[in-house]
N, CA, C and O atoms as a DFTB+ gen file, in Angstrom:
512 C
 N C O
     1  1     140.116     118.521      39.529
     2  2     138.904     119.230      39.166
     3  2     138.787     120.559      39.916
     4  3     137.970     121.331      39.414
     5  1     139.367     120.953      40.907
     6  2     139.263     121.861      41.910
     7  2     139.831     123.051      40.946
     8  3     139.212     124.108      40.827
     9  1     140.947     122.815      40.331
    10  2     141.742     123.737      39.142
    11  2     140.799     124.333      38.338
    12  3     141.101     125.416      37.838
    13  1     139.703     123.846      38.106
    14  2     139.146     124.268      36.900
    15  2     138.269     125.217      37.539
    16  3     137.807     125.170      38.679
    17  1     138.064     126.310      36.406
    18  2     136.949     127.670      37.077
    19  2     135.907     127.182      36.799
    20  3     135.759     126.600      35.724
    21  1     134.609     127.338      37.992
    22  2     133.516     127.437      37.931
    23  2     133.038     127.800      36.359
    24  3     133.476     128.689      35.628
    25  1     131.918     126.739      36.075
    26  2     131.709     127.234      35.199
    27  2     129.874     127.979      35.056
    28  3     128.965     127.290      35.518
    29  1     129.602     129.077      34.537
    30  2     128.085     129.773      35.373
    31  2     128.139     130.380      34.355
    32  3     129.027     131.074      33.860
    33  1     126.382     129.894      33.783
    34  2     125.096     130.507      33.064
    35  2     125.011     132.091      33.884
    36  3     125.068     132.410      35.071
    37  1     124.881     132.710      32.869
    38  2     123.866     134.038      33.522
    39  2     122.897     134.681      33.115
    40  3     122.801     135.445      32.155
    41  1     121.927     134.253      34.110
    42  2     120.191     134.412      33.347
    43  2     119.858     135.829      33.742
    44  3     119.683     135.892      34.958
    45  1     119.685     137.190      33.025
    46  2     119.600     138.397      33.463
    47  2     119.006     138.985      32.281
    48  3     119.497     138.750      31.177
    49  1     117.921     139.782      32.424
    50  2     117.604     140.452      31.179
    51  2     117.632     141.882      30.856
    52  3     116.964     142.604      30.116
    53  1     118.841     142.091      31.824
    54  2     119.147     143.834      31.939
    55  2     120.412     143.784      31.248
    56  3     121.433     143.411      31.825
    57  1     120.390     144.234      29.732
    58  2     121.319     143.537      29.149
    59  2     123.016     144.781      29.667
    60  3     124.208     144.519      29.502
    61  1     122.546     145.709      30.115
    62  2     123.993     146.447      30.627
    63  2     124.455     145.924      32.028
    64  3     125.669     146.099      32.128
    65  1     124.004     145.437      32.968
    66  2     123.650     144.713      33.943
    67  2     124.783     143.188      33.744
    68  3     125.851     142.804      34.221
    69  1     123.772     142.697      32.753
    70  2     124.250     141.051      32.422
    71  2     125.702     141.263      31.654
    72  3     126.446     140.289      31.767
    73  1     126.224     142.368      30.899
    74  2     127.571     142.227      30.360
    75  2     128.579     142.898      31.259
    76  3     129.728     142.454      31.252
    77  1     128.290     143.859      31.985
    78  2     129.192     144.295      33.203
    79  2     129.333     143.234      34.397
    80  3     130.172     143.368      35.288
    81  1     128.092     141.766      34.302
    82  2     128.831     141.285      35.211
    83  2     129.585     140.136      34.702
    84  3     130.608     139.730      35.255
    85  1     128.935     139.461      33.343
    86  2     129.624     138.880      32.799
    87  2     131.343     139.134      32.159
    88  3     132.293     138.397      31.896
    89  1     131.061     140.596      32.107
    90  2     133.306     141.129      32.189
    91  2     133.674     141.069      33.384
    92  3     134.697     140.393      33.498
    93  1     133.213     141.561      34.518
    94  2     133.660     141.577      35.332
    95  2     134.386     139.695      36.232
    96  3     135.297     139.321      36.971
    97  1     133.251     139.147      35.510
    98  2     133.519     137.867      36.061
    99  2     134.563     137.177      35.267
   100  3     135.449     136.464      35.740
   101  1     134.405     137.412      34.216
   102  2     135.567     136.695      33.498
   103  2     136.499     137.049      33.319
   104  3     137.208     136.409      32.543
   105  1     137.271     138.885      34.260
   106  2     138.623     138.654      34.664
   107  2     139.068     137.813      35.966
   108  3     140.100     137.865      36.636
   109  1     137.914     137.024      36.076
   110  2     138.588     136.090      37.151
   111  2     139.170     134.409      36.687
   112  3     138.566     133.679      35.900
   113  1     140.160     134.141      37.226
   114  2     140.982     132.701      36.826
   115  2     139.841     132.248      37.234
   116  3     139.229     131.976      36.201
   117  1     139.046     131.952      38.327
   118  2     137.959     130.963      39.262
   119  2     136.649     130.997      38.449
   120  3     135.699     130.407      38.964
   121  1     136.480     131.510      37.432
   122  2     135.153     131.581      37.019
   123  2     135.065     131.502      36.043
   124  3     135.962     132.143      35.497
   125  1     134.042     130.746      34.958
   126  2     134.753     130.761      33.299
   127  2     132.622     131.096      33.021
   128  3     131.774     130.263      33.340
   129  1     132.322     132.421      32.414
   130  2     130.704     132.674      32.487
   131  2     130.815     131.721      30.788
   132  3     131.652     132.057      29.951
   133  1     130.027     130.788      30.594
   134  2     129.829     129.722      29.674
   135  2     128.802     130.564      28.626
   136  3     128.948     130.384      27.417
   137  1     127.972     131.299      29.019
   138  2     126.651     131.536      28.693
   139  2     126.349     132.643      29.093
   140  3     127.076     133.097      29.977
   141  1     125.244     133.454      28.638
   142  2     124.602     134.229      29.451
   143  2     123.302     134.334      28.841
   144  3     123.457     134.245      27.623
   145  1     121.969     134.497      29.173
   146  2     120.400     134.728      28.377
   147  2     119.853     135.796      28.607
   148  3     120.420     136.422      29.503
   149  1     119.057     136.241      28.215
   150  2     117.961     137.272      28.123
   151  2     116.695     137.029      29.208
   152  3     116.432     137.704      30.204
   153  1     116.028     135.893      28.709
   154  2     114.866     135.345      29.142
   155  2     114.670     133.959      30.134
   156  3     115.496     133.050      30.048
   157  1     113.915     133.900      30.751
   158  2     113.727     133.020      31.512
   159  2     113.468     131.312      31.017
   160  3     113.695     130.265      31.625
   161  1     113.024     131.518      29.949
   162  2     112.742     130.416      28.774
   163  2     113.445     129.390      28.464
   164  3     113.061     128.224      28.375
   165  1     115.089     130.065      28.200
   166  2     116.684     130.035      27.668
   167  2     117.195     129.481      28.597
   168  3     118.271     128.986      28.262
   169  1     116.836     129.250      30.068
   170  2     118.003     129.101      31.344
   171  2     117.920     127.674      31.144
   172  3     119.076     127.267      31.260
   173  1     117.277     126.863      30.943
   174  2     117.337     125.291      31.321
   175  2     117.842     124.985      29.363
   176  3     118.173     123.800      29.339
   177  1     117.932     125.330      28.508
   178  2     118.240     124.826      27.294
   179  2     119.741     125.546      27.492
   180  3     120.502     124.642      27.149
   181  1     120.519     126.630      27.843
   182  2     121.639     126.901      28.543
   183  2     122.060     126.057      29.226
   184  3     123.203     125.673      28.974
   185  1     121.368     125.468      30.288
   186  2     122.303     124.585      31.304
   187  2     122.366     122.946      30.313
   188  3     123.376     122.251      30.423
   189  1     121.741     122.702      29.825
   190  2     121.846     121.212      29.241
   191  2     122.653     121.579      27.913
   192  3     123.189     120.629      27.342
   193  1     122.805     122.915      27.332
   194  2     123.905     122.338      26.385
   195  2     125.331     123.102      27.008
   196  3     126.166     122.975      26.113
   197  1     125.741     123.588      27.774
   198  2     126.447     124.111      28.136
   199  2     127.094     123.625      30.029
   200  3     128.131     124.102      30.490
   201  1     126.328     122.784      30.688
   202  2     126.495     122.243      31.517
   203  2     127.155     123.089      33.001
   204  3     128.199     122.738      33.551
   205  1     126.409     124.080      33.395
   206  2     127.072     124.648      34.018
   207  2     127.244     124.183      35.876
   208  3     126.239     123.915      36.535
   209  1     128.002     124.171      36.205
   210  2     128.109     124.131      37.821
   211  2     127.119     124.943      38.629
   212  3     126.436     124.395      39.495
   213  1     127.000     126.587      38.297
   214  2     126.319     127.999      39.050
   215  2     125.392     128.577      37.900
   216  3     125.984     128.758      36.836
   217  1     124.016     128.905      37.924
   218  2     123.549     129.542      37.252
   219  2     123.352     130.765      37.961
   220  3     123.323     130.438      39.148
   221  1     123.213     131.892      37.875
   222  2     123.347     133.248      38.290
   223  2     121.850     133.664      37.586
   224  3     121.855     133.804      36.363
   225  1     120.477     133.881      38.376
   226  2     119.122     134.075      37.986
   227  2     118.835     135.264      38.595
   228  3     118.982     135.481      39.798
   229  1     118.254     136.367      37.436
   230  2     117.439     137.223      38.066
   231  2     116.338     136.973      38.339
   232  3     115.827     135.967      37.848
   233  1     115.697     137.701      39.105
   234  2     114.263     138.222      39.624
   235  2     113.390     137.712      38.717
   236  3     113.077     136.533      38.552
   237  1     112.879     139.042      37.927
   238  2     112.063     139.728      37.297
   239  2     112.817     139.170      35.642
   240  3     113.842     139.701      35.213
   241  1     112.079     138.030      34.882
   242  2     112.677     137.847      33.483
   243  2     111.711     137.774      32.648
   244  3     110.667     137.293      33.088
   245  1     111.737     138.137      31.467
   246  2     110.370     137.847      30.424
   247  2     110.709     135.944      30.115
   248  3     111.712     135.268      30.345
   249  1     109.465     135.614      29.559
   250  2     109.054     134.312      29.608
   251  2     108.728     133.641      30.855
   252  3     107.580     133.545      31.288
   253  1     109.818     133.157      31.448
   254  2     109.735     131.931      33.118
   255  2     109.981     133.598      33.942
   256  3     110.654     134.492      33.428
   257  1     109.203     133.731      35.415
   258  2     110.182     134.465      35.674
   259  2     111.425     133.289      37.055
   260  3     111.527     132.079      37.261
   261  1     112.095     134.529      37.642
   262  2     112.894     133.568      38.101
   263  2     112.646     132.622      39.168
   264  3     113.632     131.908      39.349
   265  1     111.750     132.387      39.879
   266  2     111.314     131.405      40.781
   267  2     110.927     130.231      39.601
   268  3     111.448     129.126      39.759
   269  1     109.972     130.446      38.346
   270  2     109.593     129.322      37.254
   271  2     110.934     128.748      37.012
   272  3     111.183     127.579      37.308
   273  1     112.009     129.731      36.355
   274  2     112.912     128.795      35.839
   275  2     113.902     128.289      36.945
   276  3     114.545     127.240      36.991
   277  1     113.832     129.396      37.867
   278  2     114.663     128.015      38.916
   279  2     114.662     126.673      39.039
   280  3     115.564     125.840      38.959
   281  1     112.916     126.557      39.353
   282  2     112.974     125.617      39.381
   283  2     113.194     124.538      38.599
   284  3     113.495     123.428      39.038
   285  1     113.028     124.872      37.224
   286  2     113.414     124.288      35.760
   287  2     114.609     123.894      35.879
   288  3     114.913     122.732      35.610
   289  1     115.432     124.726      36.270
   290  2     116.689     124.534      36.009
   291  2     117.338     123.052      36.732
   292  3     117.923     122.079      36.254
   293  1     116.775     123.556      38.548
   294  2     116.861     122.305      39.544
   295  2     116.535     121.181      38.956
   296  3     117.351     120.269      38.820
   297  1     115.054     121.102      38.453
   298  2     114.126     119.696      37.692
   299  2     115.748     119.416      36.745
   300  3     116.593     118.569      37.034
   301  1     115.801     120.255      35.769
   302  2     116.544     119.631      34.469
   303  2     118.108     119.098      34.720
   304  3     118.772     118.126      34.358
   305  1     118.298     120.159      35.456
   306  2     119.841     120.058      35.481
   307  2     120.611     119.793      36.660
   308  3     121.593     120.486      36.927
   309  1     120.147     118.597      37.572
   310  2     120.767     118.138      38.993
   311  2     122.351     118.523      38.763
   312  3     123.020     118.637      37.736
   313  1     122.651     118.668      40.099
   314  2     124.164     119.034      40.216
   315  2     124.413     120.554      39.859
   316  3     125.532     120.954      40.181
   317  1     123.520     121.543      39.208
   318  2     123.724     122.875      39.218
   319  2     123.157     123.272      40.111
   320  3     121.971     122.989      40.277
   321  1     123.886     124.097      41.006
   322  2     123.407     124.918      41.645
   323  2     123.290     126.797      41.032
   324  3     123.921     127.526      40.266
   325  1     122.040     126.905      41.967
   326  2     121.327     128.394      41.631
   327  2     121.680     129.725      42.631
   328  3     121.404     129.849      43.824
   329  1     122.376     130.666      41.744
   330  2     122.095     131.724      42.823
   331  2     121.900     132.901      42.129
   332  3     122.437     133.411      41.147
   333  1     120.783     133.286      43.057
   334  2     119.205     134.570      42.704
   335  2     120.360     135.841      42.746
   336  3     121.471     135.909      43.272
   337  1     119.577     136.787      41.958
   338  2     120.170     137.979      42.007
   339  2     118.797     139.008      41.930
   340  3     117.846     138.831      41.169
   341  1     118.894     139.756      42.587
   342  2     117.609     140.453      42.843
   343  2     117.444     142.269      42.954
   344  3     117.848     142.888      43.938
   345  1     116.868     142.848      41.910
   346  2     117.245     144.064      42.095
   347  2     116.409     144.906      43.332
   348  3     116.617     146.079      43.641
   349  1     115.379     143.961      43.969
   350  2     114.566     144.171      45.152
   351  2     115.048     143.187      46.028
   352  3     115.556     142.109      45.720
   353  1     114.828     143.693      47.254
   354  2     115.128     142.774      48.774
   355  2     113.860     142.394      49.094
   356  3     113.784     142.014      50.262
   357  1     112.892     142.358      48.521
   358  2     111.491     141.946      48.655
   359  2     111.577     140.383      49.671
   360  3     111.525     139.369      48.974
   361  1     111.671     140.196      50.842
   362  2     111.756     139.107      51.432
   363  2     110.808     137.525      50.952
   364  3     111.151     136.348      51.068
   365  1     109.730     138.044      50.482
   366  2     108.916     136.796      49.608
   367  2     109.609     136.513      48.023
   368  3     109.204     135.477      47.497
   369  1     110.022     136.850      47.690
   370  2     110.497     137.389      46.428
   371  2     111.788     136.317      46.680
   372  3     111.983     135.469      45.810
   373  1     112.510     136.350      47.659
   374  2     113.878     135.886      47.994
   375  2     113.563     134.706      48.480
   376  3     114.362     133.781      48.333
   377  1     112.064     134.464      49.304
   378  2     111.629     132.653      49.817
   379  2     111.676     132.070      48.877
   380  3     112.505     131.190      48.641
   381  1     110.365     132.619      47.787
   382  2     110.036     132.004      46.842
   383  2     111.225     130.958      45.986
   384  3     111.010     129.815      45.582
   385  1     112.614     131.813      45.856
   386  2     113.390     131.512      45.343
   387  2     114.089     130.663      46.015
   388  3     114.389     129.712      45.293
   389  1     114.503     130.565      47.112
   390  2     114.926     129.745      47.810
   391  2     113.793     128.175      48.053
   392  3     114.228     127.153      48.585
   393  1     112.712     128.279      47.669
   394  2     111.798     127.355      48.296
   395  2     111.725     126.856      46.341
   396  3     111.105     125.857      45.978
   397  1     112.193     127.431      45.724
   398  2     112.242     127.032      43.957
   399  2     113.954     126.007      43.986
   400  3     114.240     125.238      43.067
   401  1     114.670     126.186      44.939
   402  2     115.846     125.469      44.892
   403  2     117.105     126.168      44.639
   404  3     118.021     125.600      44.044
   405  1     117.228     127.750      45.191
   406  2     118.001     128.656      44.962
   407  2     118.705     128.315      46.351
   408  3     118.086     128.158      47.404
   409  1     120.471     128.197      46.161
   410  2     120.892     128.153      47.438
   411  2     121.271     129.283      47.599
   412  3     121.977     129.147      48.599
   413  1     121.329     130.710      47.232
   414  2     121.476     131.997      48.053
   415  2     120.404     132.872      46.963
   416  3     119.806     132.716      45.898
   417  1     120.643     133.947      48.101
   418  2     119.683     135.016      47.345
   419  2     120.261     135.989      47.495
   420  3     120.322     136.220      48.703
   421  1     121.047     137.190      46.568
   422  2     121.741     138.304      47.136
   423  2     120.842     139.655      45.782
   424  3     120.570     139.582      44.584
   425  1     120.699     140.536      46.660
   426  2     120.204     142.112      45.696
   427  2     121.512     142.275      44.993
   428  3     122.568     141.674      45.192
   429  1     121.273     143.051      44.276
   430  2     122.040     143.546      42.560
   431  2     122.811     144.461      42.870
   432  3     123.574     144.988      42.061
   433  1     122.706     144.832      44.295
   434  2     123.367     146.262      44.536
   435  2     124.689     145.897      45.603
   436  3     125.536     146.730      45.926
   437  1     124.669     144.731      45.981
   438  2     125.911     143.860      47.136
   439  2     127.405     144.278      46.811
   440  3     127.677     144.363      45.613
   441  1     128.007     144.439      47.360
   442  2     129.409     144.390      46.765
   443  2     129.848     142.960      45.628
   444  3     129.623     141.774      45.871
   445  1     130.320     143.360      44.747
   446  2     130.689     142.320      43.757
   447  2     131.698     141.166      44.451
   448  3     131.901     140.041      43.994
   449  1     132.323     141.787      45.777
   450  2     132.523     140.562      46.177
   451  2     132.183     139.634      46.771
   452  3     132.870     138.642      47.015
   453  1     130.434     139.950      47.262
   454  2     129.462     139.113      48.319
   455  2     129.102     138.530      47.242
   456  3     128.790     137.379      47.550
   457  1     128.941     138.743      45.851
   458  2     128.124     138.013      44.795
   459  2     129.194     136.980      44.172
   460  3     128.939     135.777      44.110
   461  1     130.358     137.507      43.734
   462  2     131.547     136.125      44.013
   463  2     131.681     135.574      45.025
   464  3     132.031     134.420      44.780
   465  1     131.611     135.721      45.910
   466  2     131.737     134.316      47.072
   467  2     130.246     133.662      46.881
   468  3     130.383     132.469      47.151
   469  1     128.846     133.933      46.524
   470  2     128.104     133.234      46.573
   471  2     128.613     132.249      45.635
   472  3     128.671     131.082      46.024
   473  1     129.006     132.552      44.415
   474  2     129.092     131.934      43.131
   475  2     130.145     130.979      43.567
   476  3     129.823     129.802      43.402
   477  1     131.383     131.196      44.109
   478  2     132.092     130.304      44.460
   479  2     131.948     129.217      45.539
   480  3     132.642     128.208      45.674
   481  1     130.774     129.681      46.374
   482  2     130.224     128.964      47.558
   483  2     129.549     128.041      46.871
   484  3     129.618     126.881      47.280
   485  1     128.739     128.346      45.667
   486  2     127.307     127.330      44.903
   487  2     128.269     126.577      44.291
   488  3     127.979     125.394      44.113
   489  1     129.785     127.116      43.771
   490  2     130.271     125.781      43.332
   491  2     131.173     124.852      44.204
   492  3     131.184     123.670      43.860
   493  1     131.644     125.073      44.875
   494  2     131.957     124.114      45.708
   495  2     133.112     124.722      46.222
   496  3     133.943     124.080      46.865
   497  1     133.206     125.786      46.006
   498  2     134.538     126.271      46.526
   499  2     134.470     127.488      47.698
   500  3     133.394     128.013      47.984
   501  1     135.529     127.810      48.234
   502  2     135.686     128.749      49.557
   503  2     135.869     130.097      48.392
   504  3     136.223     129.777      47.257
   505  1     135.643     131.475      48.669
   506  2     136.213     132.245      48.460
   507  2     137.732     132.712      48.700
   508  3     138.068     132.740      49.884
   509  1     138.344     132.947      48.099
   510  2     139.736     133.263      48.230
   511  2     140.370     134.555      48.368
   512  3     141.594     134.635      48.469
């Protein structure tokens, strides 16, 4: 099972945002993006038909925002883990999410490789 790439929802509603990271991620062997949504609404009907390991949640989403559907996601979908993406460092903003069941919280602006090692950290793996 270790062979197989992570597999991660990405809940983002910045749709140039959500497809630059969704290419970017899927030239990686370690990561397979299953999904990706618009709205906050979409993240827990994403994870139950698509079953993902990492959901990747923004901030700021129309419908749930991302502290609501975090926690949705946690409630619905045990065994996924969550990690926040945030285009503010707003420190309440980043509790909230963490206290919703987010195991990291990283801003939008990180090097793409602090945001892959979270993703690979939420799934069970070391960065490489």
């Amino acid at each position: 099972m270790k062979d197989s790439p992570i597999r991660v929802v990405l809940v983002e509603d910045n749709q140039v945002f959500r497809e630059t990271l969704e290419l970017l991620l899927g030239l990686r062997d370690d990561i397979d993006v299953v999904a990706s949504v618009a709205d906050g609404t979409l993240a827990v009907p994403a994870c139950v038909e698509h079953k993902p390991d990492v959901v990747v949640m923004d901030y700021r989403l129309p419908g749930l925002d991302g502290v609501q559907a975090t926690r949705a996601v946690v409630a619905s979908c045990p065994g996924t883990n969550v990690v926040a993406l945030s285009a503010s460092a707003n420190l309440r903003e980043m509790r909230a999410l963490q206290e919703a069941g987010a195991v990291a919280c990283l801003t939008k602006d990180q090097d793409l490789d602090e945001i892959v090692g979270a993703i690979l950290h939420a799934g069970g793996r070391e960065s490489s």
